[in-house]
N, C-alpha and C positions, 0 to 999 in steps of 0.2 A: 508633305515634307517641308519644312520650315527651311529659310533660309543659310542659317547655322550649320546645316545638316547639307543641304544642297552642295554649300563651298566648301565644307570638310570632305566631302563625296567627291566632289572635281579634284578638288589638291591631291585627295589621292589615289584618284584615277588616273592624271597625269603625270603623279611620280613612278606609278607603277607600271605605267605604259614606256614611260623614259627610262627605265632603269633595264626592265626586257627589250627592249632598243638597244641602251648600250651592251648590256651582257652579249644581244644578240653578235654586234661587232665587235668587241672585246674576244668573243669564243671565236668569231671566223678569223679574223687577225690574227689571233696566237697558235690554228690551224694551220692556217697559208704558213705564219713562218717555223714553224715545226716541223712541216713537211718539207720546207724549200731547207733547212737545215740541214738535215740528215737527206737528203738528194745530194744537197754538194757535199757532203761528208762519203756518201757511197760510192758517189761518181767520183772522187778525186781515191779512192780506194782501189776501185774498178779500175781506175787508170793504172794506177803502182803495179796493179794486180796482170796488166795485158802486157805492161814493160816486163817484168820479172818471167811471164811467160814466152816472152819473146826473145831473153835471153836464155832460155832452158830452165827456170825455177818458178815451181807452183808454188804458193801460200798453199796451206792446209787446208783456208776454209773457202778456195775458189771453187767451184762447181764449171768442170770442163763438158762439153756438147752435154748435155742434162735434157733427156727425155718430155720431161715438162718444163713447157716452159708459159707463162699468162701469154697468150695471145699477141695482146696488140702489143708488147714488148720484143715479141719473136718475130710483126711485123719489121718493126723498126730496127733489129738488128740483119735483118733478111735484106735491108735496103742501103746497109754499111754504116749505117747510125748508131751512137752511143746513147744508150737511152738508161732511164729509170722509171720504175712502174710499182704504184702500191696496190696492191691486190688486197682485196675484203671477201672473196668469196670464202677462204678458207676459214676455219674454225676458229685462228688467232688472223689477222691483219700481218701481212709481209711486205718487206718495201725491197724490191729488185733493183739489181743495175747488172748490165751485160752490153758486150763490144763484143767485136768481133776479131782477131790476130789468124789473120790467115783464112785457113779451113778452118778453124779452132772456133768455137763462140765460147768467151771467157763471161762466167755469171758469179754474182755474189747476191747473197742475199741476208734481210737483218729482222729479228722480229720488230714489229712498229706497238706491240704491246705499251712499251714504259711512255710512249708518247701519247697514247690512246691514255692511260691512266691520268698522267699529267692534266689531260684535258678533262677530263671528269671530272677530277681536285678539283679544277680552276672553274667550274661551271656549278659546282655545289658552292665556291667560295663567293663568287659571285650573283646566285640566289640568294645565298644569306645576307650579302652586305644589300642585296637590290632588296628584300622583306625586311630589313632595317630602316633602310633607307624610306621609303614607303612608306612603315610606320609612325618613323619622326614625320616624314613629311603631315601624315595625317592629324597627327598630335599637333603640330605647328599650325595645321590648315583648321582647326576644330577652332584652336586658342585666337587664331584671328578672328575668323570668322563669327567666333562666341564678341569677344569687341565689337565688332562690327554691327553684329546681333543686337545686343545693348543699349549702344546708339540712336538704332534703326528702329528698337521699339522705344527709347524715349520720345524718340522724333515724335514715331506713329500715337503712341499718347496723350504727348502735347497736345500734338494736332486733333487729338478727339476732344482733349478738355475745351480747346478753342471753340469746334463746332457746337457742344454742348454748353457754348455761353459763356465760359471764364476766359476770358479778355484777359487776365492778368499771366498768365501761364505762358513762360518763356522755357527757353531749350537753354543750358548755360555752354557758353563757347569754351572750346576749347584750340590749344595749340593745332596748325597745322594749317594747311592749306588744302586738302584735299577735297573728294568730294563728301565726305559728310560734313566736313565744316563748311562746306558751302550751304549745303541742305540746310542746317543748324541757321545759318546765316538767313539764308530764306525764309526756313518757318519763322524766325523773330522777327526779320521785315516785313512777311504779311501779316500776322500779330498786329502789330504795332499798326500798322497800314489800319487793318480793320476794324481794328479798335478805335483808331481814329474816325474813321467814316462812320460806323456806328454812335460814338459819344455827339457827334455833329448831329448826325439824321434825330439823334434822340433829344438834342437840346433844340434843333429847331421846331420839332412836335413840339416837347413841354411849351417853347414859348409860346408859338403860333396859339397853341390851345387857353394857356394861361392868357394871352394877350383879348381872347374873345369871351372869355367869362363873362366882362364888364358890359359888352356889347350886347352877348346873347340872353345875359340879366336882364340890359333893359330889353328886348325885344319881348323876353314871356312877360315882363311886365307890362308890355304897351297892349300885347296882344288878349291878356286879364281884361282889359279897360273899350276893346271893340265890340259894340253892340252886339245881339245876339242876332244868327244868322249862320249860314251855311259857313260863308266866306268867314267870316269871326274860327267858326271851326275848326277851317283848311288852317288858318293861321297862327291858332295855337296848335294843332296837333303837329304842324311840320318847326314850330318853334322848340316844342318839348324834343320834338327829336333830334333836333340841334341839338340842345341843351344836353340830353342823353351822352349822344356823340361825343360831344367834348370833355363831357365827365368820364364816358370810357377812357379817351385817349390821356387823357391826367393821370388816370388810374396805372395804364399800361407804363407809362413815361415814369411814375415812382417806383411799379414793379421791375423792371428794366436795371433803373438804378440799386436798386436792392436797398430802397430807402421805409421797406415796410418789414414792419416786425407785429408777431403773433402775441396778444395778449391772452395766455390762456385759462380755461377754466372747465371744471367737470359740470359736463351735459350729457343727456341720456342723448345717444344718437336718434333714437327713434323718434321724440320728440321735436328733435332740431330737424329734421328731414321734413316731418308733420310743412311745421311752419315755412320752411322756406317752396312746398312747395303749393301749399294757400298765397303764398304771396305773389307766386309767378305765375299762378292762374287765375289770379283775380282780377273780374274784369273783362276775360279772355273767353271766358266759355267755353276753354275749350277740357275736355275728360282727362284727368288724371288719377292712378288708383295708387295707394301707399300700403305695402305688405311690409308687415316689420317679422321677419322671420324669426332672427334672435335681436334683443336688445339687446347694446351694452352703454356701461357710461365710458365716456373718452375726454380726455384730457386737451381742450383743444382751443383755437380760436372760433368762437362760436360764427360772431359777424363773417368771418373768411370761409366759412363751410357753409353757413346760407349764400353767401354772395356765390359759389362755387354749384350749386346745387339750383339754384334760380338760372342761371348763364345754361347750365345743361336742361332742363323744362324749357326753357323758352325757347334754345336749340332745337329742340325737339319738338315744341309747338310748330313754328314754325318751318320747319324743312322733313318731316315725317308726317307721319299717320297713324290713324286708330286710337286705340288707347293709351297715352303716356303711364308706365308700370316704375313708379319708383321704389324700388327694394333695399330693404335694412339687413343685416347677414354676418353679424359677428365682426363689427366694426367694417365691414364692404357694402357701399351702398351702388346700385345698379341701376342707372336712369337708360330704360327701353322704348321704344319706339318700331312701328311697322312700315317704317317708309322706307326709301330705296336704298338706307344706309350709305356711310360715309365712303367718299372716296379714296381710291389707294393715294392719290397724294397728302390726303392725312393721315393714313393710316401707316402710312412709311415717312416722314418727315415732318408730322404734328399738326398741330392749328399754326394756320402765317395768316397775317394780321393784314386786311382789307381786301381778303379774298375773300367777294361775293359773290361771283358767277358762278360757283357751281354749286351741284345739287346738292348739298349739305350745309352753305353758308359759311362758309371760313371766314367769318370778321374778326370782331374783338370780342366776342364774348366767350368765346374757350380761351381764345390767347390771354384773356382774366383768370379764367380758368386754371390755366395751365399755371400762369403765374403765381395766383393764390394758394394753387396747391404745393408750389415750389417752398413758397415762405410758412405753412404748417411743417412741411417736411413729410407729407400723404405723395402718395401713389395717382396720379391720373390718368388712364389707358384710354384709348379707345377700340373697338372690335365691331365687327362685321359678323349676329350670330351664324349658326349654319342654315335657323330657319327664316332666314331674309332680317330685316330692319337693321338697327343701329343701337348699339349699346356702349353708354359710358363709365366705367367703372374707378370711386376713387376708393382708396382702399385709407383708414385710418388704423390698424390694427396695432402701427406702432402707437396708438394712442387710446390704448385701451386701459381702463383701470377698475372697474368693476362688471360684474356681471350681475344687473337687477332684474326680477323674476318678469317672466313674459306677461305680453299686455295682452297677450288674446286676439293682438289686429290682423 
């Protein structure tokens, strides 16, 4: 049940509670004084009626010592009291009055019909205005609550574009003081907040990184120039990984900005797969197998779909097992692996960048990934099969443009 619906449901569950409230007192109030009416109207009747008996003349319509009489009425005259009493046991409603003049008990009686009716009118009329009333309330509570609604998913939108990377995505203010314009207010000051903290954290990466190029230049070049030897080894292999490193984090820092664009061009997918992933195994030794189930040609940035397809091999070199299986499939290509597969922190909030500790490797080479797939405009998932390892699936299909006849592989 959505929000909209919830607050339309309460407005008019409380109008309708309050309107059976008031009707409820509304009908006792107009009872109590309709009965208290017609008592002092019988009673001051009864009265004329005991005098005019007292001096020798009946009305016509007094009832003199009368056989029946309600009870607790026949108490109260039995005790010298002037009483009235409405009786319901009978078929129509009667309202008594009796005194007593001597030996004599002087009775009059009135049918209580027209006032019994009256109240019925007044309890239909009062249904009807309280199922009005109710109505509009609900129609009024629908039409806020629908505003309300509106707002509350602009908010909640915003607030997704945000999480999903667009920084620029603001709520627009409007009048008021309430609490959605506080909301509004707050999502744009953390906006703005975190876009700020973000644009910093990223320009001090670029710099830091751009600032060691020069440095980590000359290092593989000094490291070229040390005799041959173990130690010579340790020095260029932990150099190159510098080197590596800082060229990842360059990479990330222009993705980031949105400073890369797709040059593209038609390639046979199966082809580009071939090669990107000879180049991520070489060297490596470690087993890789290429099934190209369907080829097609795709429209694409060729360098961005190797760089994208190397980053998942080498993922998978290192943090799996067995055989790495890369598959071709009608523009979906499928990089699999037998190892303990990814964890649910990637698999519910993506690759985050210089997480290495755990057993999948969350560095920069998906957050490449992820990136480069951003700027083709591809699909990159990740999954968990059902028969254990780790599967990364990008999909180009919006970049499909011909379909050339199968290789056989």
């Amino acid at each position: 049940m959505g929000l909209r619906t919830k607050i339309g449901v309460a407005i008019t569950a409380t109008a309708a509670v309050v309107s059976v409230l008031i009707g409820l007192v509304v009908h006792h109030r107009t009872a109590l004084n309709q009965l208290e009416t017609a008592r002092e109207s019988l009673d001051q009747r009864v009265v004329s009626a005991a005098e005019d008996h007292a001096a020798g003349f009946d009305r016509p319509r007094v009832i003199l010592n009368p056989h029946r009489l309600p009870e607790p009425l026949r108490r109260a005259v039995d005790r010298g009291r002037r009483a009235t009493y409405l009786d319901r046991s009978g078929p129509e409603p009667t309202l008594w009055a009796a005194t007593r003049v001597g030996d004599d008990t002087i009775v009059l009686k009135h049918p209580y019909t027209r006032q019994i009716r009256n109240l019925e009118e007044l309890d239909e009329v009062l249904w009807l205005a309280g199922g009005i009333g109710t109505a509009l309330a609900g129609v009024v509570g629908v039409a806020l609550a629908t505003v309300a609604g509106r707002r509350l998913n602009a908010s909640a939108r915003t607030a997704e574009r945000i999480a999903d990377g667009d920084l620029t995505a603001r709520l627009r203010p409007r009048g008021g003081k309430d609490e959605l314009a506080r909301l509004i207010h707050a999502v744009n000051t953390m906006a703005d907040a975190l876009a700020a903290r973000l644009q910093a954290e990223r320009e001090v990466t670029a710099n830091i990184a751009h600032e060691l190029r020069t440095p980590v230049a000359g290092l593989v070049a000094a490291a070229e120039l040390l005799p041959p030897g173990r130690p010579a080894e340790l020095v260029r292999e932990r150099s190159h990984r510098v080197r590596t490193l800082m060229e990842d984090v360059l990479e990330v820092a222009r993705l980031d900005a949105d400073a890369e664009h797709a040059e593209t061009d038609v390639r046979a997918l199966g082809e580009l797969t071939r090669r990107a992933v000879r180049a991520a195994a070489a060297g490596t030794g470690e087993a890789v197998e290429v099934r190209v189930v369907r080829d097609r040609l795709v429209e694409t940035d060729a360098r961005r779909v190797e760089r994208i397809l190397a980053n998942l091999v080498t993922n998978a070199f290192r943090h799996g097992s067995g055989t790495v299986v890369a598959e071709v499939d009608d523009g979906v290509i499928r990089i699999r692996d037998l190892g303990p597969g990814f964890p649910e922190q990637l698999l519910s909030h993506g690759p985050q960048r210089f997480r290495t500790g755990s057993r999948a490797g969350l560095g920069l080479g998906l957050t490449i990934a992820v990136g480069q797939a951003r700027v083709l405009g591809a699909a990159l998932s990740f999954t968990n099969p059902p028969g254990g390892g780790a599967e990364a699936v990008l999909d180009l299909s919006d970049a499909i443009r011909d379909d050339p006849p199968d290789d056989g592989d």
